[in-house]
C-alpha positions, 0 to 999 in steps of 0.5 A, a space after each residue: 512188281 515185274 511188269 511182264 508176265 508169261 507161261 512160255 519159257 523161251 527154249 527156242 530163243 536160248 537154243 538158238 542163242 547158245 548155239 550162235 554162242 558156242 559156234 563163235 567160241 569155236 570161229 575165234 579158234 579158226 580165226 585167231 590160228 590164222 592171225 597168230 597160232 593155234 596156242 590162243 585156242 585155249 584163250 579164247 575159251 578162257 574169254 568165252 568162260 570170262 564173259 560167262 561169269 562177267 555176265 554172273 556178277 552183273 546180274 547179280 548187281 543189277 538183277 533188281 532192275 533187269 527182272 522188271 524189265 525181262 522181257 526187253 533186258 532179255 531181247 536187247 542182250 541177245 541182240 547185242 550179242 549179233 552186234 558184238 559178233 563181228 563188231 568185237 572182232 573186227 575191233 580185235 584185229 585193229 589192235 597191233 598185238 605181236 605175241 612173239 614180242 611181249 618179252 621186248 614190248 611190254 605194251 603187248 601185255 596190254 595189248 593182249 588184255 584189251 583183245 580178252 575184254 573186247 573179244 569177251 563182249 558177245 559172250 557177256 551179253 550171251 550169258 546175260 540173256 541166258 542168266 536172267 532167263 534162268 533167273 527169271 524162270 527159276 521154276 524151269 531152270 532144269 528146261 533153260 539149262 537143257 534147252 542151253 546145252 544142246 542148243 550148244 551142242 547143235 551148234 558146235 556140230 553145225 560149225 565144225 560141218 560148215 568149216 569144211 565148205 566155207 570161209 571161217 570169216 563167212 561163217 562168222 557173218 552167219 553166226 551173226 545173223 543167227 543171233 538177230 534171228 535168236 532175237 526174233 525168235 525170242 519176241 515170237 516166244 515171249 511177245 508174238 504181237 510185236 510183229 514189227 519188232 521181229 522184223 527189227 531183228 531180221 533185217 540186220 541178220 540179212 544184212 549181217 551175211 553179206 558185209 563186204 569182203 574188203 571189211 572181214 579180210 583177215 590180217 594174219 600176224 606180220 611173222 607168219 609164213 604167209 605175211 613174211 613170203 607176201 613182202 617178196 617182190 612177185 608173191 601172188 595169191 593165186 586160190 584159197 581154200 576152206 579147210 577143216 585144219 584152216 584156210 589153205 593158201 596157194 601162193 606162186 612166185 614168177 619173179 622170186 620162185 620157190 626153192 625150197 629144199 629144207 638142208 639141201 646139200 650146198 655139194 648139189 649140182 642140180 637146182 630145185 624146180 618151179 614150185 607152188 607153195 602151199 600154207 596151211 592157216 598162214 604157216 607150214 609152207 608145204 612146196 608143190 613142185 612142178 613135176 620133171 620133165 626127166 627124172 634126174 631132175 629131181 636128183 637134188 632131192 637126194 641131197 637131202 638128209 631125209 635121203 640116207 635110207 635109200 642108200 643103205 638098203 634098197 626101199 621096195 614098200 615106203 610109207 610117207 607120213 605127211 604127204 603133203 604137196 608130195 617132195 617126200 614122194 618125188 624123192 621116193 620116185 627118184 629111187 625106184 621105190 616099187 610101192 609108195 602109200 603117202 599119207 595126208 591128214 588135209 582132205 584139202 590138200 589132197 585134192 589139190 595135188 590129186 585133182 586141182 593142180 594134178 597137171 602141174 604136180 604130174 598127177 603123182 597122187 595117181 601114179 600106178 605105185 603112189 597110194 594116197 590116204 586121206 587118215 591121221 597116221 597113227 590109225 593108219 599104222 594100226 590098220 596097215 595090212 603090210 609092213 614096210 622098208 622104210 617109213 618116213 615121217 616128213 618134216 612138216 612145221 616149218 623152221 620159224 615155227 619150230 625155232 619159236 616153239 609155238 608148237 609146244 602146247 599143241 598135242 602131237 601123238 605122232 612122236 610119243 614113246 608108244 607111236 614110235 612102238 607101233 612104227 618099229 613093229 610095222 617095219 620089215 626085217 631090216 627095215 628103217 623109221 625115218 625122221 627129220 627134224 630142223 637143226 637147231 642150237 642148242 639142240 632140244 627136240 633132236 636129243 628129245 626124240 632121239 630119247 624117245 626113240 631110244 624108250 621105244 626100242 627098250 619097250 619093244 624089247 630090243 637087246 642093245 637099242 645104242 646099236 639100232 640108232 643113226 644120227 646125220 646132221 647138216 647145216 639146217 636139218 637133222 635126220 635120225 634113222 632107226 632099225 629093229 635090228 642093229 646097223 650092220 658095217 656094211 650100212 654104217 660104212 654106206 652111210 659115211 660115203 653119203 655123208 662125205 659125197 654131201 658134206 654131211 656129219 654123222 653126230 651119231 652110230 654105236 662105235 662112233 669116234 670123236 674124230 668122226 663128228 663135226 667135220 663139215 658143218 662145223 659148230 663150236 662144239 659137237 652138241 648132239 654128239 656130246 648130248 646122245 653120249 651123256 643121255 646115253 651114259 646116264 639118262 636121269 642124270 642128263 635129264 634133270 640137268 640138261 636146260 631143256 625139258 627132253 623127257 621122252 613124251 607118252 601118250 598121257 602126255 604128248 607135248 613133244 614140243 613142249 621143251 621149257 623148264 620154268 627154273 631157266 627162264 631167269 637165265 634167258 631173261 638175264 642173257 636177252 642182250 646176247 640173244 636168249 630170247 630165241 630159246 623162249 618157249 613162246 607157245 607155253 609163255 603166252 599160256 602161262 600169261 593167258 592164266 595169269 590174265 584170267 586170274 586178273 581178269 577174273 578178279 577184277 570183273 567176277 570175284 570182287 564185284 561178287 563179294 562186294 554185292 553179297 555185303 551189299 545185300 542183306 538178304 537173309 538166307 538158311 543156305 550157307 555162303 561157304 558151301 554156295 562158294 565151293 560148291 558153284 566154283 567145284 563144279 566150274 573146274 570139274 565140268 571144264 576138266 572133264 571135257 578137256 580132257 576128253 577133248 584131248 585124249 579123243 584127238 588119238 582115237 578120232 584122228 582129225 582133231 577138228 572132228 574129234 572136238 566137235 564129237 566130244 564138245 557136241 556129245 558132252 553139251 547134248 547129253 549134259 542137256 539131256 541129263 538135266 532135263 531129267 534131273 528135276 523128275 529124279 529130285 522130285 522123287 528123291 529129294 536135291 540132296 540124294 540126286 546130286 549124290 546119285 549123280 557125282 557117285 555115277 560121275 566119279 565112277 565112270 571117269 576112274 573107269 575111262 582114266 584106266 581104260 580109255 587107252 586100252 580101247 583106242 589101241 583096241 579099235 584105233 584101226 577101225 574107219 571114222 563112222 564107227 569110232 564117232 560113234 564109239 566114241 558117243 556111246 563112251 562119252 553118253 552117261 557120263 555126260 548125263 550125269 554131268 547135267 545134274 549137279 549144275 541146275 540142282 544147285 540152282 534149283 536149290 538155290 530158287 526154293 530158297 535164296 533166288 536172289 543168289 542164282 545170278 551170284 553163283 551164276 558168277 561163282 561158276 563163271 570165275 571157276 570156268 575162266 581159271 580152269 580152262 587154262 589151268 586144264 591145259 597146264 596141268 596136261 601139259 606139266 603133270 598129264 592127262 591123267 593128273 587131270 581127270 584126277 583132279 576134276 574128279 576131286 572137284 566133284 566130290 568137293 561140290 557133292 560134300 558141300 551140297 548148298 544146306 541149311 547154315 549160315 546166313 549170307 
């Protein structure tokens, strides 16, 4: 017999809860792109969903036993969660994890494995308060799911709003303190005569906001941009930001000064200037650099490679991509370019240059012919009222990032196939598409982009695209220069004389003869010469034989870092004594290493404790075990699939990949509520069969209708300010979220009717499915697109309507 009784479901404290809860998932991502980089993000999802579905399988163990004690079971398990908060990450960054030596260090496999269970602690004890209440109340279960998802979505927005003012480690403390207070609320609810108890609770949520700096310093890995500047003798932090695309650090340097001209001509006479240096999350060092007392300091700008197209053409309109701390700008001054419009994704760092540090910049974000904007490019390019002699895409990851692929994961629309389109069209007649990439051996996202490059031309439909490409190199960096008409001999003959003035080496023009290549920078062999040639004698030869992945990326697949083929990885583990590991894609190997650790993971703590239990109970049921099991695993995978996928396909049409995963998590966890909440009117009238049949028709219908025309509205609209494409985009996600809310809480309804002592069991069922497929999602994404995706989440709910929990076999 339970001891505790009650008519009050506790919504608020789940709200409150699921909030706290969600609003941590997504801090981790904030905190561990500092630490490490942004390829975790995905794993800490992953550990969220692991706590979920660990939580499954100890309910299911123990449920006996808490369901006697709910009441206290459920507040000590909110309350460990605020513990746990900061607790378990605290934990985590004692751990001496190196994802950039798990290959040398095999310890660092388990190194990241005790980080996926300590992280996963505040989520267990989360999902535990949440499970036992759906349990213990399995006549509301439609009013606790409900009060679940948007408590979580309300977070997720709360977060994503706070990220803009306040440190990432700050708002952890708060987070911390709203699960104490999550507790209180919950005493309030269920036990209002425990007034000290409340009090308890809210102690430690004040004491929780102000922990002492010293103890949430973060430590950023030791490989890092920032870390590797901060062991310079003189490197001094002078401000740091918060910011929506991750702290912002100044860093200045009296002793050791900043030089930083990325492939600067070793023919230059003139020395750089004094200069800040901007890091963004630790890395991608943008340099601000100390405006010029006369201009013709600023002439070794012009010995870069990123300087060739103003010697070929005068360049009256340009547009920068990627401002930055503005070196793209200066080198336009430097050329008496009449009208600049430089574009910054970072409100931050706008206002850095423009406001914080417009003295030292020279104010040159308030120049007469300098426009700033504050957009993502390709929404400003679908909105731009003028076309251009020169657009420049800056060259913004920096080298160490770039050699180790740690971008190769992360979604970039920049360098698709149909950016590259959309650019071209912008340009005047005559006019040039600049873009600079790092030099690098062998060559991998040159030749990509030039094969990207060379797709858009034929897209566009231009005659001879060999004729309209330019390739110059030289020690560090590479620059490829474009035209929608062909260079002419005029331009050509102009390029040679600034690459000879600048011990440059053309590795590229139609016409070009051998003897013309790797004159002054000399390789082994002429790799991007001989590369560009064979793409261009036989492109799908050249791309299933080259040993890099250099396929040119579309939107429904926008990994242009992206560059491994698995089949090579026997070859550069075999040749790590000479060095191959630099070749590693490290980005995509610490993804595949997160899903086998998930799997692992997920076996150990989910699965085989879950099937042990259901042999254990003896329990009679009429549901059958076989349709209980796909049923709670279908959903797990189709829910998380959907919502990456909208997650990254929404990052085009939003612009700011910050915003745009707090629209599409927030939207999909508050109508998924609000769609459960309705679900239990509809099954009464229709029956649990009927109404989980109307919803995954509803389900796949609508997610067919945006896989075919999703793209089709963002290029429609892409030009149109943000309120307007949040709230598109809310409109778009809405019912089919709705729908989304059903299926879930229908399963365990059914399960509640008939075999409640099995709701913790597929409470843990759906948490393993959860686990795997939020990694999976992103493999798939990344290897097949993001269509491939939505395919297969759609199959997994038309899995979980065909095997419905009915009458069978007893479990």
């Amino acid at each position: 017999m339970e001891s505790f009784k009650t008519n009050r479901i506790p919504v608020f404290s789940i709200a409150l809860l699921s909030a706290a809860a969600l609003s941590y998932e997504i801090l981790l991502m904030k905190l561990f792109s500092f630490i490490y980089w942004h390829h975790f993000a995905y794993m800490i999802i992953s550990i969220a969903l692991l706590g979920y579905g660990a939580s499954g399988t100890f309910l299911a163990l123990f449920y006996k036993t808490l369901s006697r004690n709910f009441l206290y079971a459920y507040i000590a398990n909110i309350f460990l969660f605020g513990l746990f908060c900061i607790g378990s990450f605290l934990a985590a960054q004692q751990i001496p994890f190196n994802p950039l030596e798990i290959f040398f260090d095999y310890r660092q496999l388990l190194f990241l494995f005790f980080i996926y269970i300590i992280v996963t602690l505040p989520f267990f004890f989360a999902a535990n308060a949440i499970g036992l209440a759906l349990s213990y109340f399995k006549e509301d279960i439609s009013k606790i799911y409900r009060s679940d998802l948007i408590g979580a979505g309300i977070g997720s927005l709360g977060v994503i709003g706070l990220i803009y003012y306040l440190f990432p480690s700050y708002i952890l403390q708060m987070v911390c303190a709203l699960g104490f207070i999550a507790a209180a609320a919950a005493v309030y609810e269920l036990k209002p005569d425990l007034k000290k108890l409340k009090l308890f609770f809210l102690m430690p949520a004040l004491l929780a906001l102000f922990l002492p700096d010293a103890l949430m310093k973060l430590n950023p890995n030791q490989y890092k941009d920032l870390s590797q500047t901060m062991k310079i003798k003189g490197s001094q932090i002078i401000e740091q930001f918060p910011s929506p695309f991750g702290t912002v650090t100044i860093v200045k340097n009296d002793e050791v000064p900043f030089r930083y001209a990325p492939g600067l001509s070793l023919s230059s006479l003139q020395e750089p200037l004094p200069q800040l240096g901007i890091f963004t999350n630790g890395n991608g060092m943008s340099p601000l650099t100390k405006y010029p007392e006369v201009k013709e300091q600023l002439s070794y700008l012009d010995y870069q490679t990123s300087a060739l197209p103003y010697h070929m053409k005068k360049a009256q309109n340009v547009l920068i991509i990627g401002a930055g701390g503005g070196s793209d700008i200066l080198q336009s001054l430097y050329h008496n370019t009449k009208n600049i419009d430089a574009v910054e994704l970072n409100p931050v760092i706008v206002d850095i240059v423009k406001n914080r540090y417009k003295d030292y910049a020279g104010g040159i974000y308030s120049l007469n012919n300098v426009n700033i904007h504050t957009a993502e490019a390709r929404e400003f390019i679908a909105s731009a009222q003028q076309k251009y002699d020169l657009i420049q895409l800056s060259l913004v990851e920096s080298f160490g990032a770039s050699a180790a692929s740690l971008h190769s994961t992360n979604e970039n629309y920049l360098y698709t196939v149909e950016s590259i389109q959309k650019a071209l069209l912008q340009l005047n007649p005559n006019g040039y598409l600049s873009l600079t990439r790092w030099m690098k051996l062998p060559p991998a996202d040159t030749i990509k982009l030039f094969a990207t490059i060379l797709q858009a031309l034929e897209e566009n439909k231009t005659e001879d695209p060999r004729k309209n490409i330019m390739v110059i190199r030289n020690w560090q960096t590479c620059t490829i220069a474009v035209k929608n008409t062909p260079f002419t001999n005029e331009e050509i003959n102009k390029a040679k004389k600034f690459n000879n003035k600048r011990f440059f080496d053309l590795s590229y023009y139609h016409g070009i003869k051998p003897s013309e290549v790797n004159r002054y920078n000399i390789l082994e062999k002429p790799f991007i010469f001989n590369a560009v040639k064979s793409l261009l004698r036989d492109r799908k030869t050249f791309y299933e034989n080259y040993k890099f992945n250099i396929e040119p990326p579309y939107d429904n697949k926008p990994y242009f870092y992206h560059n491994f083929k698995l089949e090579t990885l026997y070859e550069i583990l075999s040749l790590k004594d000479q060095g191959s590991f630099y070749l590693m894609e490290w980005g995509y190997i610490i993804l595949l290493g997160s899903f086998l650790q998930a799997v692992i993971a997920s076996m150990i703590l989910i699965i085989i404790p879950l099937f042990k239990y259901k042999k254990s109970n003896n329990t009679k049921t009429d549901l059958s075990k076989k349709d209980i099991i796909i049923y709670f695993l279908s959903l797990g995978a189709g829910f998380l699939f959907i919502e990456i996928y909208f997650i990254q396909k929404f990052i085009l049409f939003i612009g700011d990949p910050v915003i745009s995963a707090a629209v599409v998590i927030s939207s999909f966890l508050i109508f998924a509520g609000l769609g459960s909440g309705y679900s239990k009117y509809l099954c009464s009238l229709k029956g649990f069969k009927r109404t989980v049949r109307y919803s995954v028709f509803a389900i796949f219908i609508l997610g067919t209708l945006y896989a075919f025309t999703l793209d089709h509205i963002f290029y429609a609209l892409l030009s149109q300010n943000g309120i307007v494409k949040i709230t598109i985009s809310i409109i778009i996600i809405a019912p089919l979220a709705f729908f989304m809310g059903f299926p879930f809480p229908l399963g365990l309804s059914q399960l509640g009717e008939n075999s409640p002592h099995l709701i913790p069991w597929a409470w843990g069922i759906n948490g393993s499915a959860s686990v795997i497929s939020v990694i999976a999602a992103s493999l798939i994404s990344i290897n097949f697109g993001f269509t491939a995706l939505i395919s297969a989440a759609l199959f997994f709910y038309m899995a979980a309507y065909l095997f419905f929990p009915k009458s069978g076999n007893n479990i």
